[in-house]
FIMIPA-407706 format. One record per residue: y, x, z of N, C-alpha, C in turn; residue in three letters; residue number from 0. Coordinates in nm, 2 decimals, m for minus. Each point is the difference from the previous one (the first is absolute). Layout:
<atoms>
((Y,X,Z),(Y,X,Z),(Y,X,Z),'ALA',NUM);
...
</atoms>
This chain:
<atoms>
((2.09,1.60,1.51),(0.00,m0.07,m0.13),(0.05,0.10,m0.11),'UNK',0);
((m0.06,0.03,m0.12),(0.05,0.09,m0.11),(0.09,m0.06,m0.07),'UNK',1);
((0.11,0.10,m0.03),(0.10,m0.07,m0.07),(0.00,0.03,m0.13),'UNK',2);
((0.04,m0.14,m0.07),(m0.02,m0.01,m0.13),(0.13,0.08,m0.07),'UNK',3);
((m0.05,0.07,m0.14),(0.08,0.09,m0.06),(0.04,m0.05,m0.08),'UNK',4);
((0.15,m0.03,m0.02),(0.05,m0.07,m0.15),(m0.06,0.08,m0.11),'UNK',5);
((0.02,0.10,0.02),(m0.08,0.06,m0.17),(m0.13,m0.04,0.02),'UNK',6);
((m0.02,m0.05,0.04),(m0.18,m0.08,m0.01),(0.02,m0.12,m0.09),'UNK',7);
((0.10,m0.03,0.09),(0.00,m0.19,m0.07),(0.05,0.01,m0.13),'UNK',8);
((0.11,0.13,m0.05),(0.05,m0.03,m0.11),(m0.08,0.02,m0.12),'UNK',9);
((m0.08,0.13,0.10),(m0.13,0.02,m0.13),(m0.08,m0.07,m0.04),'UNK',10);
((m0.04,m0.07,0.08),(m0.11,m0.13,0.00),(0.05,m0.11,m0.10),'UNK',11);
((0.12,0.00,0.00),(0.08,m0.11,m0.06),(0.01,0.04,m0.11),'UNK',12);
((0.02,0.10,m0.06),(0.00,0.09,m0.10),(m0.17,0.02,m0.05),'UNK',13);
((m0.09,m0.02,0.04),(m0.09,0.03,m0.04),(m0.08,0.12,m0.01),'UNK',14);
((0.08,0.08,0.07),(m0.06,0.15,0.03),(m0.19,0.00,0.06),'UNK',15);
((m0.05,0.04,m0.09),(m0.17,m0.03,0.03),(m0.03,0.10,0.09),'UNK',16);
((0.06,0.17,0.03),(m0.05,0.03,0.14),(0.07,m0.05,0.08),'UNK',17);
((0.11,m0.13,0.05),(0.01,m0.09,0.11),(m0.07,m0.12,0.02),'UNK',18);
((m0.07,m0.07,m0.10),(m0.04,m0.12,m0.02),(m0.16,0.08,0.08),'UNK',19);
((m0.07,0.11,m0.11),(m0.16,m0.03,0.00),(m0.04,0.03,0.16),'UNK',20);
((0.07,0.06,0.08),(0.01,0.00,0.14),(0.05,m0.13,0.09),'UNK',21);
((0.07,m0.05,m0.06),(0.08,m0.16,0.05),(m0.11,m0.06,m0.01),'UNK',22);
((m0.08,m0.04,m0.07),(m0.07,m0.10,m0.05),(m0.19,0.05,0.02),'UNK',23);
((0.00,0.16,0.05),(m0.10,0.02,0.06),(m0.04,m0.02,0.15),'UNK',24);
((0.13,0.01,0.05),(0.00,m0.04,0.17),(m0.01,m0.17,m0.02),'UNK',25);
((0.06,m0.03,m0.08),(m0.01,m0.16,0.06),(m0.19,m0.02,m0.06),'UNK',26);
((m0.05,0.02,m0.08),(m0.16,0.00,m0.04),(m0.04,0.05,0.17),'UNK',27);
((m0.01,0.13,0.03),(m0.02,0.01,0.10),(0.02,m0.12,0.14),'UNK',28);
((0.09,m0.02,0.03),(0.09,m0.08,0.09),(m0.09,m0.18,m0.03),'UNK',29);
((m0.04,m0.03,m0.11),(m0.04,m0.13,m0.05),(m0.16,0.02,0.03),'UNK',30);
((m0.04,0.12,m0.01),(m0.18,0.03,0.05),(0.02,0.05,0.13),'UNK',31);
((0.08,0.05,m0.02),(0.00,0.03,0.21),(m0.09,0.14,m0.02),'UNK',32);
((0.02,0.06,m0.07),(m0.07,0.13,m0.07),(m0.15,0.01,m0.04),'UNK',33);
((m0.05,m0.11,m0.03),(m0.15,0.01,m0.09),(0.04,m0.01,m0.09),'UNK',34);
((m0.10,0.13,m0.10),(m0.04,0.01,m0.09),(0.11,0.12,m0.06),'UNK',35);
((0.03,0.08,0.15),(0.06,0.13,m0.01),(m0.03,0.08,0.09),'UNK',36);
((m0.02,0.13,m0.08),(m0.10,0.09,0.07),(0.09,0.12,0.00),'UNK',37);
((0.04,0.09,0.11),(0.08,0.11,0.02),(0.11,m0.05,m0.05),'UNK',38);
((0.10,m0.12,0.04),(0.11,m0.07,m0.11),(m0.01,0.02,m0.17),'UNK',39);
((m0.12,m0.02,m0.04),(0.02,0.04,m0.17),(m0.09,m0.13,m0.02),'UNK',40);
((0.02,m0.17,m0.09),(m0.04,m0.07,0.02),(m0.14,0.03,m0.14),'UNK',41);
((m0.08,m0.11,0.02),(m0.15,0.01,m0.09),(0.14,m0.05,m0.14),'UNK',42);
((m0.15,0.00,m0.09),(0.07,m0.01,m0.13),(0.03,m0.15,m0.03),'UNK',43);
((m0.04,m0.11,0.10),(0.02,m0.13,0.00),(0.15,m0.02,0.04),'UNK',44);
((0.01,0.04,0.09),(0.10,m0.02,0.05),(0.15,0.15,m0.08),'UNK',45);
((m0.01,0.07,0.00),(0.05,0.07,m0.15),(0.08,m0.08,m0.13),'UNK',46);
((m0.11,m0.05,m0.04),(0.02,m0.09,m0.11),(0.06,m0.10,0.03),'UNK',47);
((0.03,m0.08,0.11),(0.12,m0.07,0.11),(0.10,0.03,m0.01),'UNK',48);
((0.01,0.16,0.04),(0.15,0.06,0.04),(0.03,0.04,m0.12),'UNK',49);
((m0.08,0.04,m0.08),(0.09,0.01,m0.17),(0.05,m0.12,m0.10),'UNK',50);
((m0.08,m0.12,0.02),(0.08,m0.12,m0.10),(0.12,m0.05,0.14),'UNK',51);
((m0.06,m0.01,0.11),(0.15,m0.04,0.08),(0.10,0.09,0.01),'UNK',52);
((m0.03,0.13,m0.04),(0.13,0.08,0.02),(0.02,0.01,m0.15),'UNK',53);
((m0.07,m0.02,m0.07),(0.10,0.06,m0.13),(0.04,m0.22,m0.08),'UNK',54);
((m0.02,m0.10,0.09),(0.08,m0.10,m0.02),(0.12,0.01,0.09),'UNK',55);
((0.01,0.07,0.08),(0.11,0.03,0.10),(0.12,0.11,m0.04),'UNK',56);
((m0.05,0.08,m0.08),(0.07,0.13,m0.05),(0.07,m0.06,m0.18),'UNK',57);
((m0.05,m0.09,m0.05),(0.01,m0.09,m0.12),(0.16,m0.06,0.04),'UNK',58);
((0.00,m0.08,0.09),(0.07,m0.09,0.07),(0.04,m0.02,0.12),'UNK',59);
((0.03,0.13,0.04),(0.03,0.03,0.17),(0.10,m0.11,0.06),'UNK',60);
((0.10,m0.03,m0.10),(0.09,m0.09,0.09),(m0.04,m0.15,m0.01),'UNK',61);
((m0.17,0.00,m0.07),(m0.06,m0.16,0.05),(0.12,m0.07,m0.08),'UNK',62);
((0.07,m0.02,m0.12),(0.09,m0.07,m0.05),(m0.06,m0.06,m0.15),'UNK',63);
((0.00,m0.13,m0.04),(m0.04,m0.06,m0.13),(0.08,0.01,m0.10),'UNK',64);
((0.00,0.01,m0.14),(0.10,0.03,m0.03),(0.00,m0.10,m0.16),'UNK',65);
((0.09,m0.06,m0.01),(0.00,m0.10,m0.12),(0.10,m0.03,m0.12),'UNK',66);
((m0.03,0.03,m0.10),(0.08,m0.03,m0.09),(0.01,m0.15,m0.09),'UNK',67);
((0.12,m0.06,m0.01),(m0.01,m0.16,m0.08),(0.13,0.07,m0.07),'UNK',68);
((m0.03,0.02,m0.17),(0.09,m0.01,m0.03),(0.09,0.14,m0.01),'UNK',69);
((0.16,m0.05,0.06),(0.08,0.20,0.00),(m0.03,0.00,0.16),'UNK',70);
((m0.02,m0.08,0.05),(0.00,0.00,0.14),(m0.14,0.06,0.09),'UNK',71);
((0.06,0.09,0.06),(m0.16,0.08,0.08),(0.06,m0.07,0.13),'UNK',72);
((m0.09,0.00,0.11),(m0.02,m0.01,0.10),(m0.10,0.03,0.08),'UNK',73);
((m0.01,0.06,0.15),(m0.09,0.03,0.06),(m0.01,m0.11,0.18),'UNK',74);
((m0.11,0.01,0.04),(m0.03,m0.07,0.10),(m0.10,0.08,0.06),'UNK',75);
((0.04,m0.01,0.15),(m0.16,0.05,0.09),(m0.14,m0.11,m0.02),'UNK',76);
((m0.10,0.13,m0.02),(m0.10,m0.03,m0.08),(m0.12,m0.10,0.14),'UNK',77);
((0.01,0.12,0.11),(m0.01,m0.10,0.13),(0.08,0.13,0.11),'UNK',78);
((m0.01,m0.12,0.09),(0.06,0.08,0.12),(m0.09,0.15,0.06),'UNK',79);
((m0.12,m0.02,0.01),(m0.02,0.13,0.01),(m0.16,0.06,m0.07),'UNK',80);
((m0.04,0.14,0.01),(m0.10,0.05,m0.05),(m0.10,m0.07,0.05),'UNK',81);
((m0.12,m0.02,m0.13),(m0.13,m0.08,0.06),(m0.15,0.07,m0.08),'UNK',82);
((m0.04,0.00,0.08),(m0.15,0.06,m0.11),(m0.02,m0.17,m0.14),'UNK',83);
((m0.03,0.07,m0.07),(m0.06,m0.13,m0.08),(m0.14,m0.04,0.05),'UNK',84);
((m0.05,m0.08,m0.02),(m0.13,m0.08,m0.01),(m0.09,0.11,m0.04),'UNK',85);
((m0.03,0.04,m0.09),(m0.13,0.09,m0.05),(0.01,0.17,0.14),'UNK',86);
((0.13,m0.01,0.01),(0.08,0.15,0.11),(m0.06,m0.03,0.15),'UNK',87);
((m0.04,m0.14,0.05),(m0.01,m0.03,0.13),(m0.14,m0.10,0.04),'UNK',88);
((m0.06,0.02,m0.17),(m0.14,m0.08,0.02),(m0.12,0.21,0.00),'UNK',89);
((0.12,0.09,m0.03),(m0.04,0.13,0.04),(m0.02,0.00,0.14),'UNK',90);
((0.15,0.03,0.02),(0.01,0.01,0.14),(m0.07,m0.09,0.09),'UNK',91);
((m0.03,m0.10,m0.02),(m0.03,m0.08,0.11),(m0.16,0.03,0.06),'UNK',92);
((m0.03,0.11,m0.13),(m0.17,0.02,0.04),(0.01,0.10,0.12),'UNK',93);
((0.12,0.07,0.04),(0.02,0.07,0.10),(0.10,m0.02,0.10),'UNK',94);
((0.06,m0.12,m0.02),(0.03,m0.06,0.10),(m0.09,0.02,0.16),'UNK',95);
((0.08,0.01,0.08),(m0.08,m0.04,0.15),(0.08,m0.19,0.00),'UNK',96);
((m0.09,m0.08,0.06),(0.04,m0.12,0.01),(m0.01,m0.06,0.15),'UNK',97);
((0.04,m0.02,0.04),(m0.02,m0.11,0.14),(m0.12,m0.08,m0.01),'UNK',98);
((m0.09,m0.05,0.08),(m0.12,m0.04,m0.01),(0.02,m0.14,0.10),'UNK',99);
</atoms>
């Protein structure tokens, strides 16, 4: 099992975009089971995936909402964890492998 590197997570958290566009290109990968990637460099479909999910991930790495009423700011987790959006996984799903 590979062990995870805190300076990963803190970058990630931080928004560091050469930790995220790699974070977020394995999981594209990992979610197609590797279609629609050729010599690991994906098509431009899936590209354009890993750039609005990694650069909403590198925006807001620690996933936190954040709200102002008034003098008072406040923040909340926005959700528990990273998800493709809707338009991100109606991509992906064209290269999905699926159970039949």
């Amino acid at each position: 099992m590979a062990d995870v590197n805190p300076t990963t997570v803190t970058s990630l958290a931080a928004g560091d975009v050469t930790t995220v566009v790699p974070i977020v290109t394995t999981m594209a990968r990992a979610y197609t089971r590797g279609r629609g990637f050729d010599a690991g460099e994906p098509n431009d479909e899936i590209a354009a995936v890993i750039a609005t999910a990694a650069a909403r991930l590198a925006v807001n790495g620690e996933q936190l909402a954040r709200k102002k009423v008034d003098d008072v700011e406040y923040e909340y987790t926005l959700r528990g964890t990273f998800g493709w959006t809707l338009a991100e996984q109606v991509v992906l799903n064209r290269y999905r492998v699926r159970a039949q």
